[in-house]
N, C-alpha and C positions, 0 to 999 in steps of 0.2 A: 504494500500500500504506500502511497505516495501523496502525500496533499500538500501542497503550499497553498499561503495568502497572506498579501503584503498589506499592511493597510497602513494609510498615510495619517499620523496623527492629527488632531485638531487640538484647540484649548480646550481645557476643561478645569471650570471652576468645581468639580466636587474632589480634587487631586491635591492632598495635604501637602507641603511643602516637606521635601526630604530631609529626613536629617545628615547630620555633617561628615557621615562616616560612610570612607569608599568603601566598594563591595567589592571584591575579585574572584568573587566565585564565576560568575559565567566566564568573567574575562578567560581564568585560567584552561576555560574547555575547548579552546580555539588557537591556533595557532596566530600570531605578530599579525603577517599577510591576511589572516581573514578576519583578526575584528577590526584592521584599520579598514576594510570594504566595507561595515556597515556604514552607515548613514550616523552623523554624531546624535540624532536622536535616539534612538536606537543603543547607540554605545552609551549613554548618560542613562536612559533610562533601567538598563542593565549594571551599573554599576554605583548605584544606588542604593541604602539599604532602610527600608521604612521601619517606622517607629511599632511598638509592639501594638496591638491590634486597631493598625491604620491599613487606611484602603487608597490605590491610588486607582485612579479609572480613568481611562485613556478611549478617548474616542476617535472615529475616521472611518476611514468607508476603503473597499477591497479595491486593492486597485488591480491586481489579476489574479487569479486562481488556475492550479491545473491538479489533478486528481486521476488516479487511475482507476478502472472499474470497482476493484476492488477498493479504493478510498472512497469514492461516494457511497456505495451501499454501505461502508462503515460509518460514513458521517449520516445517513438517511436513520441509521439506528440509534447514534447517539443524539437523537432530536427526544429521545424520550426521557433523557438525563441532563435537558438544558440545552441541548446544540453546541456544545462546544468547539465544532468544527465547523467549518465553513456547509454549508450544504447545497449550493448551485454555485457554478463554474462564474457564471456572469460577474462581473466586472462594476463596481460603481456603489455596490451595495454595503445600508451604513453596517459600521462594527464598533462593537462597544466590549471590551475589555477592562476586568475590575482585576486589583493586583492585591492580594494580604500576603501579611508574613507572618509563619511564627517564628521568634528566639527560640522558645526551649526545643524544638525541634530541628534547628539547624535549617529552616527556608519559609 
């Protein structure tokens, strides 16, 4: 299975203001060359660590999608647990992503 979808952030006033401490956990799962290709939103938003049970929520819309058969019929079934995946190919459509963390759990 195979699914991407990029979505271009917007503002969002319900997004707590980060606390002061970097994060290098994702950093560290990627090699020099491929987090300097992300996009610096993207890399800020990843290396960032929120306050204990704060929410940040990031809003935008898909700017393209590709999936293999077998990744939509898996996003078709997780419409029953929320949709967490994208569930049609098309292009333009909004996306609303909420982000918590916990401390005692390490993410």
């Amino acid at each position: 299975m195979t699914a991407l979808a990029r979505s271009r952030p917007l503002p969002s006033a319900a997004a707590p203001a980060p606390t002061d401490l970097l994060d290098l956990r994702f950093r560290a799962l990627i090699s020099d060359a491929q987090w300097n290709t992300l996009p610096p939103a993207v890399r800020r938003r990843f290396s960032k660590r929120l306050p204990q049970s704060a929410s940040a929520v990031y809003a935008g819309h898909v700017v393209a999608t590709r999936m293999s058969v077998a990744g939509w019929l898996l996003a078709q079934a997780a419409r029953g647990v929320g949709a967490p995946l994208p569930v049609s190919r098309a292009a333009g459509m909004a996306s609303v992503v909420s982000v918590t963390e916990d401390p005692r759990r390490g993410g």
